[in-house]
Chimera marker file (.cmm) of the C-alpha trace (Angstrom):
<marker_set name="trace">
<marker id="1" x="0.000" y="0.000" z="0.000" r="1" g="1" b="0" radius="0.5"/>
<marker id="2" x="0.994" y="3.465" z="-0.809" r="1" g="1" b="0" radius="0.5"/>
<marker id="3" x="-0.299" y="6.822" z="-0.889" r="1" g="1" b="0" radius="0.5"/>
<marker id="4" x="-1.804" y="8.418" z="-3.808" r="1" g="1" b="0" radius="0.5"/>
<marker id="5" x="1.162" y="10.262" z="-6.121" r="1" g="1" b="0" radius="0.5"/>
<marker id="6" x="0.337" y="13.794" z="-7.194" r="1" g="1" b="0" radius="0.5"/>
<marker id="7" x="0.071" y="13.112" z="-10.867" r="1" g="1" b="0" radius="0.5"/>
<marker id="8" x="-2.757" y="10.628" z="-9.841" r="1" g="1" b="0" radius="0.5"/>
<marker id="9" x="-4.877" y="13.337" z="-7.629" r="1" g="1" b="0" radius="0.5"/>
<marker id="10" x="-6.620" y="14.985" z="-10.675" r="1" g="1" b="0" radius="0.5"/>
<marker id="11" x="-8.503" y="12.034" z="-12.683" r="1" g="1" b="0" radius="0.5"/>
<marker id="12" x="-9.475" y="10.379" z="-8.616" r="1" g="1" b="0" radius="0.5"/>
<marker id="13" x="-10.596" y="14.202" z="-7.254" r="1" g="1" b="0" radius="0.5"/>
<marker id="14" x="-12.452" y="15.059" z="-10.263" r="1" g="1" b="0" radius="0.5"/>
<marker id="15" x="-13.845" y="11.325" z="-10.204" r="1" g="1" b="0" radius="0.5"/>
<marker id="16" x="-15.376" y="11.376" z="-6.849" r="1" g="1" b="0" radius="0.5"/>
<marker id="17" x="-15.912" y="15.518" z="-7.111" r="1" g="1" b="0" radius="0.5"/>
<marker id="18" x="-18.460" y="13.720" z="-10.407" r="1" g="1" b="0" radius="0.5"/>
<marker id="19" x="-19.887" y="11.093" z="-7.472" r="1" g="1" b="0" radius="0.5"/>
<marker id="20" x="-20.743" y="13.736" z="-4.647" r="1" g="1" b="0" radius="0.5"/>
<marker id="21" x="-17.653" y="12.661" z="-3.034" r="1" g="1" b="0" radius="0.5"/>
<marker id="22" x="-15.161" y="14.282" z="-1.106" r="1" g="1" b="0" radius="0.5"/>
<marker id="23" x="-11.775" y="13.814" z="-2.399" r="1" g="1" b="0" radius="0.5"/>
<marker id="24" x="-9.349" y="11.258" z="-0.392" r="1" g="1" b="0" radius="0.5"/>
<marker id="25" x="-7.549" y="12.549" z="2.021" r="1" g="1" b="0" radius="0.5"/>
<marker id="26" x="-3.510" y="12.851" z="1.736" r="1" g="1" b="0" radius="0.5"/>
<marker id="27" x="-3.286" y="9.914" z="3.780" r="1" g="1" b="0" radius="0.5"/>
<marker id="28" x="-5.790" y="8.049" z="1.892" r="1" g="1" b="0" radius="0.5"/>
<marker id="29" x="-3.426" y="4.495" z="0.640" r="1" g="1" b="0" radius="0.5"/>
<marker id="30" x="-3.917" y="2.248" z="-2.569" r="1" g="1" b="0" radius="0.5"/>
<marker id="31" x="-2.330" y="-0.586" z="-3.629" r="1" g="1" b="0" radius="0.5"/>
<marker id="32" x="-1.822" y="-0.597" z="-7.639" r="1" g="1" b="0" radius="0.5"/>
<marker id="33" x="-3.724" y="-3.498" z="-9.399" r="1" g="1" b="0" radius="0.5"/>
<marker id="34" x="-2.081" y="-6.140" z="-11.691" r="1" g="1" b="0" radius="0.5"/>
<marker id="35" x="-3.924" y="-4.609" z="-14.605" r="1" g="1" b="0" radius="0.5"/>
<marker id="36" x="-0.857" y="-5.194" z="-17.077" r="1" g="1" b="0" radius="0.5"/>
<marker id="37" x="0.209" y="-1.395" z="-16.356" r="1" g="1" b="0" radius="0.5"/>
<marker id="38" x="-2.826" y="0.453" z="-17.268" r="1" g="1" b="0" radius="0.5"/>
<marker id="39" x="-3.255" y="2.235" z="-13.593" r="1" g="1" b="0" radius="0.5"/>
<marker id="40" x="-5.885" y="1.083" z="-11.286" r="1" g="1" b="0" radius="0.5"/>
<marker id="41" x="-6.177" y="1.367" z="-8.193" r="1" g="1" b="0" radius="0.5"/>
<marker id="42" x="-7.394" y="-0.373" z="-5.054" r="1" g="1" b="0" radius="0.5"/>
<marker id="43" x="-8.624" y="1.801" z="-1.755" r="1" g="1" b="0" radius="0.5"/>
<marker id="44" x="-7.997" y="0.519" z="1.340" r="1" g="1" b="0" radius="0.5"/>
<marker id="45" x="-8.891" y="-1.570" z="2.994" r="1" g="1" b="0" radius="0.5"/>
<marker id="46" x="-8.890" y="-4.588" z="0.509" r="1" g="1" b="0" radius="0.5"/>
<marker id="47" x="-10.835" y="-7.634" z="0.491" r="1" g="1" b="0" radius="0.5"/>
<marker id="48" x="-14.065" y="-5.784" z="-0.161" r="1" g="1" b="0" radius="0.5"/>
<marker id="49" x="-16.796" y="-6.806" z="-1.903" r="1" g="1" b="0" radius="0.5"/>
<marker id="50" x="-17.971" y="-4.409" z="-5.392" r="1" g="1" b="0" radius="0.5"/>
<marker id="51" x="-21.219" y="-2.959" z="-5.003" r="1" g="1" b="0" radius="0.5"/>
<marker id="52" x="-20.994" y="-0.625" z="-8.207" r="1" g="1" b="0" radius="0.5"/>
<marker id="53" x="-19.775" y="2.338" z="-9.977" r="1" g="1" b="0" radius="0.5"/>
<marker id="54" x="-20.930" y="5.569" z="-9.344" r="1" g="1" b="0" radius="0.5"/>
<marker id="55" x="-18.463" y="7.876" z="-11.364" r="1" g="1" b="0" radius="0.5"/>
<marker id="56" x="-17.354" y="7.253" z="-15.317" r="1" g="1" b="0" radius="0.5"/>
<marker id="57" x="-15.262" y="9.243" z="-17.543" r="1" g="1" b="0" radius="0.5"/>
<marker id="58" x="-12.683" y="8.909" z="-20.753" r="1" g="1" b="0" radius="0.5"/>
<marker id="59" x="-9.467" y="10.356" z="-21.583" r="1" g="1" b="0" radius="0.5"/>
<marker id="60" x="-7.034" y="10.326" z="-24.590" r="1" g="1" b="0" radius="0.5"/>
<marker id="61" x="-3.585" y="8.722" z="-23.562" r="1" g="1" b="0" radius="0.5"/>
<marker id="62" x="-0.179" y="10.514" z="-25.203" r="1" g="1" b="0" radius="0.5"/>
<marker id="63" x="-0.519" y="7.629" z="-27.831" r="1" g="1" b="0" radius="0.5"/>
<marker id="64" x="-4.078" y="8.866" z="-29.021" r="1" g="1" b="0" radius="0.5"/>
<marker id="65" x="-5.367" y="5.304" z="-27.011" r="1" g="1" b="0" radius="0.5"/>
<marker id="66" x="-8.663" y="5.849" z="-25.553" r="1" g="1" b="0" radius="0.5"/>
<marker id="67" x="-8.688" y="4.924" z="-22.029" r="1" g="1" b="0" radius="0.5"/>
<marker id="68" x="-12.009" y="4.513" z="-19.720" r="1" g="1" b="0" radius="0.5"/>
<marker id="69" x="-11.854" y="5.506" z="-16.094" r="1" g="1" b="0" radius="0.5"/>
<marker id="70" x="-14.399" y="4.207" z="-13.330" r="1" g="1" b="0" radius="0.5"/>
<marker id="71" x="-14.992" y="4.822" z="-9.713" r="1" g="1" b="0" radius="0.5"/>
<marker id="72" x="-16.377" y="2.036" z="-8.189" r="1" g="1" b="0" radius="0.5"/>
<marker id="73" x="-17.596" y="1.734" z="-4.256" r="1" g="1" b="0" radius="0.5"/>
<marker id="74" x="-18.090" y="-1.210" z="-2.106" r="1" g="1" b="0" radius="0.5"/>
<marker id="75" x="-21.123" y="-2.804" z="-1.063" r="1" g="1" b="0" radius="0.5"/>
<marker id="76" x="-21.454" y="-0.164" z="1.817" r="1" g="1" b="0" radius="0.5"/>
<marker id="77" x="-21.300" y="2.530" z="-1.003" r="1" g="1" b="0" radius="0.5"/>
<marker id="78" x="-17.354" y="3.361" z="0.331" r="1" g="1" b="0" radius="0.5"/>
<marker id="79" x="-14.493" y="3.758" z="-2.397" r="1" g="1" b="0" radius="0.5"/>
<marker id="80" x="-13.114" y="0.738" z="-3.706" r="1" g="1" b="0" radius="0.5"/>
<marker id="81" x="-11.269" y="1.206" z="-6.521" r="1" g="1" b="0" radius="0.5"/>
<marker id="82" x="-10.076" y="3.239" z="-9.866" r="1" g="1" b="0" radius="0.5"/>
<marker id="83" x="-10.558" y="0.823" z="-12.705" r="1" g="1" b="0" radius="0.5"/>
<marker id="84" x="-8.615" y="2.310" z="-15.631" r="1" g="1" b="0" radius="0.5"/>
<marker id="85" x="-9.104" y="0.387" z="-19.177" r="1" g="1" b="0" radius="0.5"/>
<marker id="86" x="-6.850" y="1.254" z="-22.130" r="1" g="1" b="0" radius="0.5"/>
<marker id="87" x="-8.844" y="0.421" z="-24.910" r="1" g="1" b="0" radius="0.5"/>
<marker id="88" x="-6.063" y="-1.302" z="-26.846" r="1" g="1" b="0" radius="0.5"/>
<marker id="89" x="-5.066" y="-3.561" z="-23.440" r="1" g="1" b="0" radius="0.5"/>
<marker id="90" x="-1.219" y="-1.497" z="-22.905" r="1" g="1" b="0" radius="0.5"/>
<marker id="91" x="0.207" y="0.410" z="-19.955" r="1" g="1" b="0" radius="0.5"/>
<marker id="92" x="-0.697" y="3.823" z="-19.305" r="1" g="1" b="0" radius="0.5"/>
<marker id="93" x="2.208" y="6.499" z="-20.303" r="1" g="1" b="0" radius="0.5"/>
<marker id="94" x="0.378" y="9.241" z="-18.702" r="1" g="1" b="0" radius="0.5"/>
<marker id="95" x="-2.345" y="10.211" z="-16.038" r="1" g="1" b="0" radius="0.5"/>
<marker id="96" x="-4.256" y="13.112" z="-17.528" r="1" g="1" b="0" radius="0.5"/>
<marker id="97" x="-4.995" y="16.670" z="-16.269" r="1" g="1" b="0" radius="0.5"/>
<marker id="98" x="-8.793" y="17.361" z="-15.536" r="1" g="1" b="0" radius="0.5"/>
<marker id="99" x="-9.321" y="19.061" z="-18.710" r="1" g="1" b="0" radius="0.5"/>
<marker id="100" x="-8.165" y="16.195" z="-20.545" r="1" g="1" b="0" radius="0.5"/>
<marker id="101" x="-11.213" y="14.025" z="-19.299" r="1" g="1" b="0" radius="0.5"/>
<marker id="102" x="-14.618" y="13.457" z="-21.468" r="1" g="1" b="0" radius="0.5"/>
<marker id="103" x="-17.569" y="11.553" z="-21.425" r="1" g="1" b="0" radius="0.5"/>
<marker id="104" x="-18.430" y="12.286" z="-17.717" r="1" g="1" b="0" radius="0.5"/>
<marker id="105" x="-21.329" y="9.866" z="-15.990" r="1" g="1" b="0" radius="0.5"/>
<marker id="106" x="-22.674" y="9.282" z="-12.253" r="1" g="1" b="0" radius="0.5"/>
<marker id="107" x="-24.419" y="6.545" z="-10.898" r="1" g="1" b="0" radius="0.5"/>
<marker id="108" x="-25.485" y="8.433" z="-8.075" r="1" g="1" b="0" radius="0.5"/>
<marker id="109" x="-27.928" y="11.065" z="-9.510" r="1" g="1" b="0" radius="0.5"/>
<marker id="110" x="-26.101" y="14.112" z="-8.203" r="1" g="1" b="0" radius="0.5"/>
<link id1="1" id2="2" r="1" g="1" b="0" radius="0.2"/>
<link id1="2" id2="3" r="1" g="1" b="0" radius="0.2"/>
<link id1="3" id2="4" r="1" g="1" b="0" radius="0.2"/>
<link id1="4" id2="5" r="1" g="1" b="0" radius="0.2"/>
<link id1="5" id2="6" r="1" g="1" b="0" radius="0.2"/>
<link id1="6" id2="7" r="1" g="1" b="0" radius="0.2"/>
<link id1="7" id2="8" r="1" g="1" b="0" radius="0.2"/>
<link id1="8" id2="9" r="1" g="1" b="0" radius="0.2"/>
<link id1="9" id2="10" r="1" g="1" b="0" radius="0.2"/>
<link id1="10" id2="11" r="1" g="1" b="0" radius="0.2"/>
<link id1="11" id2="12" r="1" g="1" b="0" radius="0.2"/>
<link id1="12" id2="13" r="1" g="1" b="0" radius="0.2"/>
<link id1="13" id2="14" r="1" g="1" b="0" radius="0.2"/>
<link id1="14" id2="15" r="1" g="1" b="0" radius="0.2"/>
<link id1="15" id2="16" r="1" g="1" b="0" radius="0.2"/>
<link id1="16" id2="17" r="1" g="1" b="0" radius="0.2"/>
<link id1="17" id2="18" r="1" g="1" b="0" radius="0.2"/>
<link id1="18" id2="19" r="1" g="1" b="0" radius="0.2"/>
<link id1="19" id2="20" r="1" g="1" b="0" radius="0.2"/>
<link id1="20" id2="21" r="1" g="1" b="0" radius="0.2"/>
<link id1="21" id2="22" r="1" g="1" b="0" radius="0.2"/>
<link id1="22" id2="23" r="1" g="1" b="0" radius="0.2"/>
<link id1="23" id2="24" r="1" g="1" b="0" radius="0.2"/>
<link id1="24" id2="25" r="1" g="1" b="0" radius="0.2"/>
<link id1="25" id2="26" r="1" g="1" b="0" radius="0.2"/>
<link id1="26" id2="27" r="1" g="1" b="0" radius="0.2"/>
<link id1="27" id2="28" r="1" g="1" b="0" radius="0.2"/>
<link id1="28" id2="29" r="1" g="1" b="0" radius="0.2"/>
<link id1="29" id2="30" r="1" g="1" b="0" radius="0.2"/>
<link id1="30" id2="31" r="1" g="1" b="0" radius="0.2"/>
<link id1="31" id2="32" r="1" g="1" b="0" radius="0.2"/>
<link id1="32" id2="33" r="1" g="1" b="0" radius="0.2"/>
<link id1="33" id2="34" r="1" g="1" b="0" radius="0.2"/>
<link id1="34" id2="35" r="1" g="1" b="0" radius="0.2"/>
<link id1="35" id2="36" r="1" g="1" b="0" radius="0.2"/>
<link id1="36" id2="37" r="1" g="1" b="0" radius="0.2"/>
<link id1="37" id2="38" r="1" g="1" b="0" radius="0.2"/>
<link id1="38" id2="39" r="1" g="1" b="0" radius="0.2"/>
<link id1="39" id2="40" r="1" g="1" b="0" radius="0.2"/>
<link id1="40" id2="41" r="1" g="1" b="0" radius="0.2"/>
<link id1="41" id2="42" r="1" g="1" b="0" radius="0.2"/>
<link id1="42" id2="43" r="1" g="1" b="0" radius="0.2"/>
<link id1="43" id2="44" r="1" g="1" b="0" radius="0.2"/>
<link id1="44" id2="45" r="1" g="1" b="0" radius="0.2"/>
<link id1="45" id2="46" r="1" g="1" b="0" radius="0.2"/>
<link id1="46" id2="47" r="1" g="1" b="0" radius="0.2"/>
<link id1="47" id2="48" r="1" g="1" b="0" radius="0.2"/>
<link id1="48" id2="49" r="1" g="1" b="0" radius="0.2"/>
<link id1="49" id2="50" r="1" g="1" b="0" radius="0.2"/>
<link id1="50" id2="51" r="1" g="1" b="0" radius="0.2"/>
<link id1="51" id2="52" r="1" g="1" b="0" radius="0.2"/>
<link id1="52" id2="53" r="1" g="1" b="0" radius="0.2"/>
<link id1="53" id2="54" r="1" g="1" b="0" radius="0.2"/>
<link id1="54" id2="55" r="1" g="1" b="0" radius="0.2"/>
<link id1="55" id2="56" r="1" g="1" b="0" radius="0.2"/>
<link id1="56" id2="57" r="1" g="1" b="0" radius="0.2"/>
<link id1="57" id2="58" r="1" g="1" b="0" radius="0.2"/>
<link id1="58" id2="59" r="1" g="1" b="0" radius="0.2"/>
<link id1="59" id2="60" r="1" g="1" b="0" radius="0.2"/>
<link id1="60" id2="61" r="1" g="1" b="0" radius="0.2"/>
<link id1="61" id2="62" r="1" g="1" b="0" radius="0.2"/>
<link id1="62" id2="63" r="1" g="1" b="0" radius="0.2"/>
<link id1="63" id2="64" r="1" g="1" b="0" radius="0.2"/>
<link id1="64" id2="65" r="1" g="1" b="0" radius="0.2"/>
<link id1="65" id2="66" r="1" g="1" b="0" radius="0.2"/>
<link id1="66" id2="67" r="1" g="1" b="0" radius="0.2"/>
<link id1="67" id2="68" r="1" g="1" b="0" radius="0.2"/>
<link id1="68" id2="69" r="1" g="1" b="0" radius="0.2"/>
<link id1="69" id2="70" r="1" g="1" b="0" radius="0.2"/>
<link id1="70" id2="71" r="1" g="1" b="0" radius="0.2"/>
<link id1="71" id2="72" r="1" g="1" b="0" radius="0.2"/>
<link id1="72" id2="73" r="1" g="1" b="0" radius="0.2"/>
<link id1="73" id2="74" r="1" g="1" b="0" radius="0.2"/>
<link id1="74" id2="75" r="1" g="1" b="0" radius="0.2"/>
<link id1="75" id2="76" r="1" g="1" b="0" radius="0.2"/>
<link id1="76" id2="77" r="1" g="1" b="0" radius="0.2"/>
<link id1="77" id2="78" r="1" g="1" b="0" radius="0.2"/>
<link id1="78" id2="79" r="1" g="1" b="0" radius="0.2"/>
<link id1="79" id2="80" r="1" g="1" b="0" radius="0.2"/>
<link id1="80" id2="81" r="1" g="1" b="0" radius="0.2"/>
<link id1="81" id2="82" r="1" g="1" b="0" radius="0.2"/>
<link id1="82" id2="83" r="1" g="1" b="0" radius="0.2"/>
<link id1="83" id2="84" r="1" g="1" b="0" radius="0.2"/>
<link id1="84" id2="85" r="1" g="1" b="0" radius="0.2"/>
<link id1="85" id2="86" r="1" g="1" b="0" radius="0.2"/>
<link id1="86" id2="87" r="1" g="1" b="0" radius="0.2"/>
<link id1="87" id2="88" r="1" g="1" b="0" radius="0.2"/>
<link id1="88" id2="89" r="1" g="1" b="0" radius="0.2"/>
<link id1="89" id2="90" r="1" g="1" b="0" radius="0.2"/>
<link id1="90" id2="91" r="1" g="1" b="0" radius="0.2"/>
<link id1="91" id2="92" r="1" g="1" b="0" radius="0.2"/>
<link id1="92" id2="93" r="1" g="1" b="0" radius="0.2"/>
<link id1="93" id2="94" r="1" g="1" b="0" radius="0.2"/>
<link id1="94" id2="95" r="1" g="1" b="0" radius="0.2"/>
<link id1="95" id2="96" r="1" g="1" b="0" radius="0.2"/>
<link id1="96" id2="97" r="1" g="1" b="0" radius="0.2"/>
<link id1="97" id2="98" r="1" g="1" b="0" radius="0.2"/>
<link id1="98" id2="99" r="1" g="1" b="0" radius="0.2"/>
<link id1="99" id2="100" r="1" g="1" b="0" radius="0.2"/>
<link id1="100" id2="101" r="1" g="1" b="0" radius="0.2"/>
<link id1="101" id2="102" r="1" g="1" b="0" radius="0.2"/>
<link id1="102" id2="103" r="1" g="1" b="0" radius="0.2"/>
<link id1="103" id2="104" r="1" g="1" b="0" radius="0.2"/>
<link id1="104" id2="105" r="1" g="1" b="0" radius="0.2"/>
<link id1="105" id2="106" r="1" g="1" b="0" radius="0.2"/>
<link id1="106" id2="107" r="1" g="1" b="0" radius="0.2"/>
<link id1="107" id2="108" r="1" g="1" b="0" radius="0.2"/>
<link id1="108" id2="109" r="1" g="1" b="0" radius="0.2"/>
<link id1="109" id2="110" r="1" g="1" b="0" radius="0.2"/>
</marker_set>
C-alpha cells in the first residue's frame, strides 16, 4: 500500500468531485492493481466486496489510445477502486490533467 502520487490526484478528485464525493484525504493508501500497467487502483482496505460504480469518464492517452476511467464503491457505497481500461489492453504512459477528461457519468444522480 501506498499513498496516492500527485500526478494521480486529478482524474481520482475530479472522479469522486463527479460522485458527490469528497476527495481522499492525503493519507488516503492504494495498492496498484495487476492490470498489465494500465493504472488502477485499489482503496484501502482490501478484500471488499464491489457494489458498483458511481463515477465514469474517458481520456485520450499521449498515444491517441482511448482509455475509460471508473470509480467504483463497495457494497457499503465506500471507495473501492479506480478501474482504468486502455482500450487497446497497454500500460498507461500518462495520467491526464482534468481538462483532458470526457464523457463524464454518475451513478449516483447528483
Amino acid at each position: 500500500m501506498r499513498p496516492l502520487h500527485p500526478h494521480e490526484r486529478p482524474l481520482v478528485d475530479a472522479l469522486f468531485e463527479n460522485a458527490g464525493l469528497l476527495p481522499p484525504v492525503t493519507a488516503t493508501l492504494v495498492a496498484e492493481r495487476d492490470d498489465g500497467g494500465m493504472g488502477s487502483l485499489a482503496f484501502e482496505p482490501l478484500g471488499r466486496r464491489l457494489g458498483g460504480t458511481v463515477s465514469e469518464c474517458q481520456f485520450t492517452d499521449a498515444d491517441g489510445v482511448l482509455v475509460c476511467a471508473a470509480l467504483n464503491v463497495d457494497d457499503a457505497g465506500f471507495p473501492l477502486e479506480l478501474d482504468l481500461w486502455k482500450v487497446d489492453f497497454e500500460p498507461l504512459l500518462r495520467w491526464p490533467e482534468k481538462a483532458q477528461l470526457v464523457r463524464w457519468s454518475s451513478e449516483t444522480g447528483r
